[in-house]
C-alpha positions as CSV (number, residue, x, y, z in Angstrom):
1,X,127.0,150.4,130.4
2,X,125.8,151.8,127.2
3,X,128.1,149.4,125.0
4,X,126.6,146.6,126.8
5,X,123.0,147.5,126.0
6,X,124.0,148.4,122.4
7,X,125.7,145.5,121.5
8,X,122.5,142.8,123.1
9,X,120.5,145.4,120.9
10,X,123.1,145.0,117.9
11,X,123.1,140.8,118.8
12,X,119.0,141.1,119.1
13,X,118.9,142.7,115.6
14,X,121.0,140.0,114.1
15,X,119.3,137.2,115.0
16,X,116.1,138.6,114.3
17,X,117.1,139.5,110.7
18,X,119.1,136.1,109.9
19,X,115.2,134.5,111.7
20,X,113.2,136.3,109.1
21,X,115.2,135.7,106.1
22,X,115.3,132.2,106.4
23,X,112.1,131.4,106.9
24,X,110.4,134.8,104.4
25,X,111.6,132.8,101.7
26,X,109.4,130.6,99.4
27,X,112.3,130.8,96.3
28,X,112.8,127.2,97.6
29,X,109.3,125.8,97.3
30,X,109.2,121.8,97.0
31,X,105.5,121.2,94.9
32,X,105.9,119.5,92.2
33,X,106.1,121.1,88.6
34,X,102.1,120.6,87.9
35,X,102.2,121.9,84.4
36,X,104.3,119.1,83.3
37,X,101.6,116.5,83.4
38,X,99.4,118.9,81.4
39,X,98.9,118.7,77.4
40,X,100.1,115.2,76.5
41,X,98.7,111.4,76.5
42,X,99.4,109.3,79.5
43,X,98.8,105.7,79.9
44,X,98.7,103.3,83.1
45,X,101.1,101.3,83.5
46,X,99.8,99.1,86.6
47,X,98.1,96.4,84.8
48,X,97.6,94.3,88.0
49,X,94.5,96.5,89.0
50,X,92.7,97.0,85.7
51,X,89.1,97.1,86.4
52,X,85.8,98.7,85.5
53,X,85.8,100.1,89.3
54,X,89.0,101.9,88.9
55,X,88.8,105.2,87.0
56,X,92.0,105.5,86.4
57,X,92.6,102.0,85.3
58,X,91.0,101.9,82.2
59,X,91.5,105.3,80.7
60,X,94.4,106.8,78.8
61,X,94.0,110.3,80.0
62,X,94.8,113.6,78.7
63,X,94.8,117.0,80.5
64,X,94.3,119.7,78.7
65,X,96.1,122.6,80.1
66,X,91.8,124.4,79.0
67,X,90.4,122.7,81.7
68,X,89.7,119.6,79.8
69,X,90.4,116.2,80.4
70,X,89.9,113.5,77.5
71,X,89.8,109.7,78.1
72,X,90.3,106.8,75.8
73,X,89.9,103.0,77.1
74,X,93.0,101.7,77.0
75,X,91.1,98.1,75.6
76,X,88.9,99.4,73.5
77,X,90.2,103.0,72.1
78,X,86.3,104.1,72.9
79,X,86.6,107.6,73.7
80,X,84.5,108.8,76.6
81,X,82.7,112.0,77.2
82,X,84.9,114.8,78.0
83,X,85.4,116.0,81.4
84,X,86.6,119.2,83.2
85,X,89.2,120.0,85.8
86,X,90.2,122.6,88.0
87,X,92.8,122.6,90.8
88,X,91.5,122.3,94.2
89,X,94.6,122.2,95.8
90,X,97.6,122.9,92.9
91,X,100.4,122.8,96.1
92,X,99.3,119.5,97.3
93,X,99.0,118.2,93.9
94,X,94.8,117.7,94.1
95,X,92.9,118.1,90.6
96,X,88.8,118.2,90.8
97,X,87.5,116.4,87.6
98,X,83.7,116.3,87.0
99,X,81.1,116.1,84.5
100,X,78.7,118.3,86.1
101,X,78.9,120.4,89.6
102,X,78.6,117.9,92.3
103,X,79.3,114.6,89.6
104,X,83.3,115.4,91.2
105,X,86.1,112.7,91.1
106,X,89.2,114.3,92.9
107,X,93.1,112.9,91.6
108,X,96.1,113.3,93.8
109,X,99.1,113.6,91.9
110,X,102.6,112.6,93.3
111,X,105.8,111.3,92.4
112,X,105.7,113.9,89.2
113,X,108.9,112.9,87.0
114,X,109.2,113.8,83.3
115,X,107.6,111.1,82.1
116,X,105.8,109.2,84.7
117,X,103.6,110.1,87.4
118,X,101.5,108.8,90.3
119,X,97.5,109.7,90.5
120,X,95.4,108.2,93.2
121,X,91.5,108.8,92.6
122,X,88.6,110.1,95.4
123,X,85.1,109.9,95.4
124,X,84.5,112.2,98.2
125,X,87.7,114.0,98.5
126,X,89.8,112.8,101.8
127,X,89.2,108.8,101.2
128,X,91.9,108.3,97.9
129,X,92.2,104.7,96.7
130,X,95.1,102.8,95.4
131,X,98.1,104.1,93.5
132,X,97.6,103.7,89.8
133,X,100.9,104.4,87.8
134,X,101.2,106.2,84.7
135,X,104.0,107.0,81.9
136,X,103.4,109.6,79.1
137,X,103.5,108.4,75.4
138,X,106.1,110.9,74.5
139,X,108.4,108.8,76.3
């Protein structure tokens, strides 16, 4: 009788230690590599949806891995005023980029490669618009 009871224990111990190991680990965490878009020109490729209502359109960007984000029209080589940035969500990929608290545009990054990269851009935060693709110079 007492084998019986130890061995469901021994069982009951085993599963419950092969349960928590697999799912304690984050070692195998699938975010994307955010720094990798940081510190280097990058340039739309989508030239279907240039326009002046597109942020993203128009702009070669750069993040600076400060906090800064510089912008250059890509027809003109006007630089713009600089902006800052801060991660409002680094897992998901979510940068908030403003001029002045409560000025906010909000990019969505995905599709993070070595080179080339996917941004969407949000007014408000939930409602993102249209994909705008991008490739780096150093490419």
């Amino acid at each position: 009788m007492k084998s019986k009871i130890l061995l469901k224990l021994i069982g009951i111990f085993i599963f419950g230690f092969i349960t928590f190991t697999s799912c304690g680990s984050d070692s195998d965490d699938d975010s994307p590599d955010m720094s990798s878009i940081l510190d280097k020109w990058w340039y739309s490729t989508d030239e279907n949806i240039i326009d002046d209502f597109n942020f993203l359109s128009i702009y070669d960007i750069y993040f600076d891995s400060n906090g800064e984000v510089v912008r250059e029209r890509s027809d003109t080589g006007e630089l713009a005023p600089p902006l800052t940035w801060i991660w409002e969500d680094k897992n998901k990929g979510i940068m908030e980029v403003y001029k002045d608290i409560g000025d906010s545009h909000w990019f969505k990054f995905s599709d993070i490669e070595d080179h080339t990269m996917t941004v969407q851009e949000s007014l408000d935060g939930s409602i993102y618009l249209v994909k705008v693709y991008f490739q780096d110079t150093e490419n």
